[in-house]
C-alpha positions as a Markdown table, in Angstrom:
| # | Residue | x | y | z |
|---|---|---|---|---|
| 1 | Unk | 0.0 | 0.0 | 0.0 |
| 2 | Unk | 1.6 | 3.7 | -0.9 |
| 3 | Unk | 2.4 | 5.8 | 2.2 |
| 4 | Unk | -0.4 | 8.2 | 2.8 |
| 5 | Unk | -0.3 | 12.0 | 2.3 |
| 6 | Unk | -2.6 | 14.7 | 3.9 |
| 7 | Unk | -3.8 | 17.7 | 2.1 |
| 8 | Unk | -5.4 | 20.4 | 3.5 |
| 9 | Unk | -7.5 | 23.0 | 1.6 |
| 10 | Unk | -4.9 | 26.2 | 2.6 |
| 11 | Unk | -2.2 | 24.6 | 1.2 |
| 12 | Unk | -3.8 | 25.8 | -2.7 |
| 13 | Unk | -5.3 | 29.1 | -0.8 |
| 14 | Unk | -3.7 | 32.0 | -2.5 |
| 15 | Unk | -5.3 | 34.3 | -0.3 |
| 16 | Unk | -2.3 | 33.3 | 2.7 |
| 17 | Unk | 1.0 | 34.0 | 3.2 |
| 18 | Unk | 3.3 | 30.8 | 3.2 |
| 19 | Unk | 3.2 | 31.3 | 7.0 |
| 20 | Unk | 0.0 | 31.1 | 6.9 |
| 21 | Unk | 0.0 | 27.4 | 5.6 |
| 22 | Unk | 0.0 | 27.9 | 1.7 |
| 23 | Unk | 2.7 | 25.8 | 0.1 |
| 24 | Unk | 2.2 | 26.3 | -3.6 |
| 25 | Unk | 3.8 | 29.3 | -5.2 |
| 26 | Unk | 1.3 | 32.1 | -5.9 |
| 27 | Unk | 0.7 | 31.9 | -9.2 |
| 28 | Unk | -0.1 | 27.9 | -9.0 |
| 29 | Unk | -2.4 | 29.4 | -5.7 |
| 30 | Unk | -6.6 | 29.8 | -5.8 |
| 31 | Unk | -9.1 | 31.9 | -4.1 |
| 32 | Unk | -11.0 | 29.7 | -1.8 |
| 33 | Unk | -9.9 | 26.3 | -2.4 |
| 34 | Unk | -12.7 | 23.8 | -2.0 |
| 35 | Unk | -12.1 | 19.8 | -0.7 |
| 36 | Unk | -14.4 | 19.3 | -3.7 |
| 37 | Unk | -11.5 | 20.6 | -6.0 |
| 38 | Unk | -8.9 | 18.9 | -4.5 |
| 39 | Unk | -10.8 | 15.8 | -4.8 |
| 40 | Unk | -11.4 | 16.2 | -8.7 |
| 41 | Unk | -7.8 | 16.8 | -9.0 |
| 42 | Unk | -7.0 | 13.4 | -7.6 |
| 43 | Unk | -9.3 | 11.7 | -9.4 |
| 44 | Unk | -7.4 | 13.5 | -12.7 |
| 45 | Unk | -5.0 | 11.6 | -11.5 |
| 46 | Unk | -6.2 | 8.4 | -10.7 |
| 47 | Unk | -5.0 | 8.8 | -7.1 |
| 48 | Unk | -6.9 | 7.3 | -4.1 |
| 49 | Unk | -8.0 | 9.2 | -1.6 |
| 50 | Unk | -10.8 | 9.5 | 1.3 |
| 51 | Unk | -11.5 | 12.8 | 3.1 |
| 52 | Unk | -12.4 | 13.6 | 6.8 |
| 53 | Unk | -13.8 | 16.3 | 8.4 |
| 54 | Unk | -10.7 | 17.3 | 10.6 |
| 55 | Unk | -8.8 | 21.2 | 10.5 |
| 56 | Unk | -5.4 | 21.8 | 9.9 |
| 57 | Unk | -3.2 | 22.4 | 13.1 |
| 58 | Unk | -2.9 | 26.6 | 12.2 |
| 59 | Unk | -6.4 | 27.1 | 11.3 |
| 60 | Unk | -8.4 | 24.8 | 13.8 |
| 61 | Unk | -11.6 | 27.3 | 13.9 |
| 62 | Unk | -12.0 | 26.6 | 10.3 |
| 63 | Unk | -13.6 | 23.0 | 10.1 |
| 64 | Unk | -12.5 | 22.9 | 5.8 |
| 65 | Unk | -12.1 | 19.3 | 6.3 |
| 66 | Unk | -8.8 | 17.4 | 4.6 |
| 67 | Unk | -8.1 | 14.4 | 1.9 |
| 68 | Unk | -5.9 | 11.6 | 2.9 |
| 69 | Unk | -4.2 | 10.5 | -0.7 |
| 70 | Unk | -2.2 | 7.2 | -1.0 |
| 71 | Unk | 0.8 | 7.9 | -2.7 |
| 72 | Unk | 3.9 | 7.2 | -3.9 |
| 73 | Unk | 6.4 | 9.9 | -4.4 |
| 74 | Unk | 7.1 | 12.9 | -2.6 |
| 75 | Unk | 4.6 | 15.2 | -0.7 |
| 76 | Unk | 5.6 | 18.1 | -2.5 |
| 77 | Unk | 5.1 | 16.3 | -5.7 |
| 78 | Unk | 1.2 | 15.9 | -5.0 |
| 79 | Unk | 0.5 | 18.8 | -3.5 |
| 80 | Unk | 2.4 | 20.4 | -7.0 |
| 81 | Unk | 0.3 | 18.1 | -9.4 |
| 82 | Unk | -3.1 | 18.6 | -7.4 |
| 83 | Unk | -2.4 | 22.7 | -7.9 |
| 84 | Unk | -1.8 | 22.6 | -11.7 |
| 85 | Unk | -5.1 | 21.0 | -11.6 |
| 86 | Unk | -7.1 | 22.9 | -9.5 |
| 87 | Unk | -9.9 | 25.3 | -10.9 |
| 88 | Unk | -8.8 | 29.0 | -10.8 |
| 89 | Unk | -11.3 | 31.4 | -10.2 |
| 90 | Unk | -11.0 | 35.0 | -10.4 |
């Protein structure tokens, strides 16, 4: 089974500062990143996934959930595919 990898919707969110939690470069960034987009994303890929209804750690307040995505390679590598594939909105 691949190791699992966490996702949380404010790693995409271009509205934060990478201190804030965002881990994509801004320009690969989206307003108001939905679990729903991060879970079409991994289905572009053909990646498995579930989702739960837990916060990340810096914004706990914020109940927007987070996808646990079996996979292979490197963190940083998934969180950099899921963003190229991520609906940007303006």
């Amino acid at each position: 089974m691949s190791p699992e990898r966490i996702l949380y919707p404010c790693y995409f969110d271009a509205g934060l500062q990478r201190s804030e939690g965002r881990r994509v470069p801004r320009p690969m960034a989206v307003k108001n990143p939905a679990l729903a987009d991060i879970e079409g994303a991994l289905k572009q890929l053909k990646v498995s996934y579930h989702v739960e209804e837990k916060s990340h750690p810096g914004h706990w307040a914020e109940r927007g959930g987070r996808v646990i995505a079996n996979w292979d390679r490197s963190k940083e590598d998934l969180i950099r595919d899921v963003a190229r594939l991520l609906p940007h909105r303006k």
